[in-house]
N, C-alpha and C positions, 0 to 999 in steps of 0.2 A: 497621839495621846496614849499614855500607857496608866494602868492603875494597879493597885496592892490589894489583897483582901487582908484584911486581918487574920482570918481564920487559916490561910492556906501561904501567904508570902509571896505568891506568884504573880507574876509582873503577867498581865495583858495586854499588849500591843493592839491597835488596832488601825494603824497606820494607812498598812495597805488596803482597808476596806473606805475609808473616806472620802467622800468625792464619788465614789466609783458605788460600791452597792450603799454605802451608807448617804444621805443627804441630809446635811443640818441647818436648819434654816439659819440664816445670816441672822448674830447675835446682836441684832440692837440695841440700841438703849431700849426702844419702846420695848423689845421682846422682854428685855431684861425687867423694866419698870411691871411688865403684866406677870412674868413670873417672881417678883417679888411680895405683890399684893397676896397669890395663889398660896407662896413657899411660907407665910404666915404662919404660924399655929392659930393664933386670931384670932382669924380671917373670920368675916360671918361668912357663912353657907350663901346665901347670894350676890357675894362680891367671886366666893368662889366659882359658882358657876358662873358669872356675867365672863368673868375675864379669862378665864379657861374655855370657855365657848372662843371667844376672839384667838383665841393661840391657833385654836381646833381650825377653825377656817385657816387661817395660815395653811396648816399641814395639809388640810382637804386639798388644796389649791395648787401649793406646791406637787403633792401626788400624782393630781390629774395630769400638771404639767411634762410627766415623765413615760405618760403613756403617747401611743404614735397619732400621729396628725394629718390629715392629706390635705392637698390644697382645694380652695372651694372662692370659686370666684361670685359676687354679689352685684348687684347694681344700687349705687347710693340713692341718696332722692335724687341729688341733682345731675342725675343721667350717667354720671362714671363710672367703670368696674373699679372693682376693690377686689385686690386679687390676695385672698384672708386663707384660714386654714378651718378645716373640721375633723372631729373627734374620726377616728378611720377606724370601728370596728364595736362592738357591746361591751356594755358594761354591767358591775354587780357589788354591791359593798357589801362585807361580810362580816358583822361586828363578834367580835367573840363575849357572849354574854358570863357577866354583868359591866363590868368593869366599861369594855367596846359600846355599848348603847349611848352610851352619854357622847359618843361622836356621832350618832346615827344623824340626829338632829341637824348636823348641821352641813354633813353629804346632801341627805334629801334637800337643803336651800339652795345650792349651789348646783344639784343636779336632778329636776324634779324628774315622778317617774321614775328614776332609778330602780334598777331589781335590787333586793335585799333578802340575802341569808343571815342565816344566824346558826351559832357553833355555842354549844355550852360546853364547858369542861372545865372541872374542877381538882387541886390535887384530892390526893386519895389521904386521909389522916394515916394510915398505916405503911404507905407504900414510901409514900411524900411523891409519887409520878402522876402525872395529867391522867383523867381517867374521864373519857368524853359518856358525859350522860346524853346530850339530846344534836342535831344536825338536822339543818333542814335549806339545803341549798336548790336555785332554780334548776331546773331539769337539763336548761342548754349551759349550767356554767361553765362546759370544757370551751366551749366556744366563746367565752367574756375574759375579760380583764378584769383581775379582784383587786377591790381596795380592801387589804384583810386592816379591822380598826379594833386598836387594843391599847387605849395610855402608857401602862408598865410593861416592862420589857427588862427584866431582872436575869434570873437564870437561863430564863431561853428555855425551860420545859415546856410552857403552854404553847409557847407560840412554833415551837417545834413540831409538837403534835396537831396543830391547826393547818399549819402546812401542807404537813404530809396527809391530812384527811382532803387538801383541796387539791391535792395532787393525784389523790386514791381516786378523785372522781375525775378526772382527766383534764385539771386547769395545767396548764404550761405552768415550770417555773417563771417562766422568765416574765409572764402575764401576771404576776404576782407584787404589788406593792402592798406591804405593808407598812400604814401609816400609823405613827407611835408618838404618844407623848414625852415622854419620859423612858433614858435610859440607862445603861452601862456598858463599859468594854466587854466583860464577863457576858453579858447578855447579844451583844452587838456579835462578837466573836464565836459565840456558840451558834446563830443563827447565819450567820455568812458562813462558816466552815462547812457548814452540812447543807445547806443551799445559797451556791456564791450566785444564782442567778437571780434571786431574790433582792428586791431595792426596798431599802427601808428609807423612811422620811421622820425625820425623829425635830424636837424643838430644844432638846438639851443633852447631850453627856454629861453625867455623874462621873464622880468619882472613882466606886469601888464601891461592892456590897460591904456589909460587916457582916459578921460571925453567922448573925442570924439572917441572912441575905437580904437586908434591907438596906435601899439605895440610901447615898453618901455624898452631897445635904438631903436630898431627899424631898419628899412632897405630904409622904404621908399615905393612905392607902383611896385611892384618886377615887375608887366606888362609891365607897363610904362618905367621902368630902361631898362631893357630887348629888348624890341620891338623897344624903339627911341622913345615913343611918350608922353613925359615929355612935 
């Protein structure tokens, strides 16, 4: 898949990252049917969360599916081993607030208990670069697998700098899935270049930003839809 920006011309490839660090969930009809109700302008606010919760599990799911597994033998009721797999190590979802919260929900159904951090970081009106106000991760995260949860994934500044903060406190890259709603080449490519050991789990590629780097069709700004506060 390659895309165009309007503002700049430049063709982004992203070829060689799919399959391999990038993973998109298989585009069904149904995925497509739930991302058509979402890609609305429309839409009421609780159709939009009902069916963007349902995508959000997809991705939970698919995520989890990419971390390591050992073998774990069981006994059925009716007396026979079932020779099954279990999760081989900690875990920790790390939502980047505001936007990431609105997946927190539905990690915790699928994985109660879970440890949860939270990363706030905002751009800077002056800068236009990620400028982390607040961090608050568990003490043993070097030793977990982060689900880092964030919908947009556009230029690739926020999620650059959430990275490298979960990396500052000793999380492995390679321990590192970020689960994403929504994205782009431009964004895909900016975040595999400078961490190829990082696996992303995304439910759609875009297009291409436009001028103003707003994804292309786009969804709209996923906080806002989500929270009520359009």
């Amino acid at each position: 898949m390659t895309s165009t920006t309007a503002a700049t011309e430049e063709t982004v490839s992203i070829e060689e990252y799919l399959g391999r660090n990038v993973h998109l969930l298989p585009q069904t009809h149904q995925l497509r049917a739930l991302h058509t109700v979402i890609r609305d302008r429309n839409a009421a606010r609780e159709d939009f969360v009902f069916y963007s919760e349902r995508i959000i599990r997809l991705l939970i799911e698919a995520g989890l599916d990419l971390l390591p597994f050992e073998e774990h033998v069981v006994e059925t009721p009716v007396g026979r081993e079932y020779k099954g797999l279990r999760f081989a190590g900690k875990l920790c979802g790390v939502p980047i607030i505001r936007a990431g919260e609105s997946m927190e929900g539905q990690l915790r159904t699928v994985v109660p208990g879970i440890r949860i951090g939270k990363i706030l970081m905002q751009r800077d009106p002056v800068t236009k670069l990620p400028k982390l106000y607040y961090s608050k991760l568990p003490e043993d995260i070097a030793e977990r697998h982060v689900l880092m949860l964030e919908p947009m994934l556009a230029t690739g500044g926020t999620a650059l700098a959430a990275i490298s903060l979960l990396l500052d406190h000793g999380v492995k890259e390679e321990n590192i899935v970020f689960v994403n709603f929504i994205t782009v080449p431009e964004g895909i490519a900016a975040v595999c270049e400078r961490f190829p050991k990082v696996r992303i789990v995304t439910s759609s590629i875009e297009e291409r930003l436009n001028e103003n780097a707003y994804m292309l069709p786009g969804i709209g700004d996923f906080g806002d839809r989500f929270f009520g506060t359009v």
